[in-house]
N, C-alpha and C positions, 0 to 999 in steps of 0.2 A: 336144278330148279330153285331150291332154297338158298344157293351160292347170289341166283340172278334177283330174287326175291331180294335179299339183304342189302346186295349193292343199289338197286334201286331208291330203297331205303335210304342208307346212308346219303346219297346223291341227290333224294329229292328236293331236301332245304336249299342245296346249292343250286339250282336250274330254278325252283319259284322263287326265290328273293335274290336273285342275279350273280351269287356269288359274293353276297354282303357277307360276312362274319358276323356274330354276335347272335344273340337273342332276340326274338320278335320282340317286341315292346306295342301293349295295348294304344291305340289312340288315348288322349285322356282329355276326357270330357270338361271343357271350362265355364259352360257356361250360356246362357238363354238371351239372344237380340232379338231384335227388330217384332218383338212382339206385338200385336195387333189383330182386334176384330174384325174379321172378314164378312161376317152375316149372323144378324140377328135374329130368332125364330122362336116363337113359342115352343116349339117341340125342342128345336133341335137351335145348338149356334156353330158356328164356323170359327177357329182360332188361329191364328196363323204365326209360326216363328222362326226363327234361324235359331238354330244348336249350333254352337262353335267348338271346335274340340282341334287337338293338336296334333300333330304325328311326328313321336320323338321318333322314328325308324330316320336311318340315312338312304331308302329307298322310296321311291313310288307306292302307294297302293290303289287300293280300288273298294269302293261300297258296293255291295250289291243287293242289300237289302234291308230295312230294320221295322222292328217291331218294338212299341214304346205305350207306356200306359203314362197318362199325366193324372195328379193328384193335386187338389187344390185345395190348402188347409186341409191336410190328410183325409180327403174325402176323395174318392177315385172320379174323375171330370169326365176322361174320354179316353181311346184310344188313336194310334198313328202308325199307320201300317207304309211304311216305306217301299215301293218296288221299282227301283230305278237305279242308273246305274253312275256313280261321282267317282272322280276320279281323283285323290289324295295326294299333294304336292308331297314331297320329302322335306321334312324339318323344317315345317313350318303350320299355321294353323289353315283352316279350312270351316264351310259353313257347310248345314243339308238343313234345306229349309224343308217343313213338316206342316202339315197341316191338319187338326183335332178336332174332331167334333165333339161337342159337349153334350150330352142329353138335360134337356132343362129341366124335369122333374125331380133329378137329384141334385141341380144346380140352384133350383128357383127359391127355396128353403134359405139358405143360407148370403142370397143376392143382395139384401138390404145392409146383412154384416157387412159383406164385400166392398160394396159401395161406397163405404163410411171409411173404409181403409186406405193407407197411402201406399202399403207394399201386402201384397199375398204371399203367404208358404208357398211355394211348388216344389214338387217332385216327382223326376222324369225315370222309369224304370223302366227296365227291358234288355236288348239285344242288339249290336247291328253286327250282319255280315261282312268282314272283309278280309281283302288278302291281296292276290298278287299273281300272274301266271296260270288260272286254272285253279290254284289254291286257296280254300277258305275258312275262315272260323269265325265265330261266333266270339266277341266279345262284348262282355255286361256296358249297360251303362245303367249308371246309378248317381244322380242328381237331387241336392236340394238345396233350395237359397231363398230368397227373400224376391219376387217380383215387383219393380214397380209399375203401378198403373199408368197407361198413358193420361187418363183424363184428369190426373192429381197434380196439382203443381207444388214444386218443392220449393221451400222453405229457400229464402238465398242464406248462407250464411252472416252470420253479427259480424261487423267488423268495430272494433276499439282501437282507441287512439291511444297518445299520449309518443314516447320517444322513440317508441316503435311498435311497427305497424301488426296485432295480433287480427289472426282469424277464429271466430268460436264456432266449434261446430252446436247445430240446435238438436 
C-alpha cells in the first residue's frame, strides 16, 4: 500500500501538467486594463476591469476561481470574488475581467481628493485558483501601480525644435 501511495506521488506531477518537465511557475500578474465605471450609487458603485497576467508555464492551465480585495490610496474599496471557469493559453498573456463593488461610505470621504487626481494608487491582493488536470493551487496575487482615470485627459507631450527633433516628457 505505501509502495502504490508513493508511486502515485511520484507520478502525479507527470499525468496533471502532461508530462512537461520543469517547475510550475506562478502566472505573474502585470497589470490593470480596460478599467471603467459601471454604476453609480449612493450606497454602493459598480467597478469594472480586466487583470492581465501571464503564464510563463510551456503548458495550458485553467482558472477556477479568485478572490481579490481592491484598495484605493491604501484605503480597502471593495472586494471581487471570481467563480468562473478561464482557460490559460501557454506562454503567453491572458485577461479575467472582475467586477468590484465599492461601498461609498468609505469611498465618499475621500471622493473630492480623487477627483482632483490624474492617477490613483491601487492595489489588488488576494488569491486565484489555478492549475491543470483536476489539479489546483492557490496562487498570491499582489499588485500596486499608479491608475489612470478615465475622465482626466493627459497632458500631450512638449516637443522642441531646433536640428533635431526632442520629445519632453511633462
Amino acid at each position: 500500500m505505501l509502495m502504490i501511495l508513493r508511486t502515485v506521488l511520484v507520478l502525479l506531477p507527470f499525468f496533471t501538467f502532461g508530462g512537461k518537465t520543469g517547475k510550475f511557475k506562478d502566472p505573474e500578474f502585470i497589470g490593470m486594463t480596460n478599467f471603467s465605471i459601471a454604476e453609480v450609487g449612493l450606497r454602493e458603485t459598480r467597478v469594472k476591469a480586466d487583470l492581465l497576467f501571464y503564464n510563463p508555464n510551456d503548458y495550458k492551465l485553467q482558472l477556477k476561481k479568485a478572490a481579490l480585495d481592491f484598495f484605493v490610496e491604501e484605503k480597502h474599496a471593495g472586494n471581487s470574488d471570481l467563480d468562473t471557469f478561464i482557460r490559460i493559453p501557454a506562454k503567453d498573456s491572458f485577461l479575467i475581467p472582475v467586477e468590484m463593488k465599492i461601498d461609498m461610505k468609505n469611498a465618499f470621504p475621500n471622493a473630492l481628493l480623487m477627483l482632483q487626481k490624474e492617477d490613483l494608487a491601487i492595489r489588488v491582493a488576494g488569491f486565484a485558483r489555478v492549475g491543470r488536470a483536476g489539479f489546483f493551487v492557490n496562487i498570491p496575487v499582489n499588485y500596486s501601480g499608479l491608475q489612470p482615470l478615465p475622465w482626466k485627459k493627459r497632458k500631450p507631450p512638449v516637443v522642441s525644435g531646433g536640428d533635431s527633433l526632442k520629445i519632453v516628457s511633462n
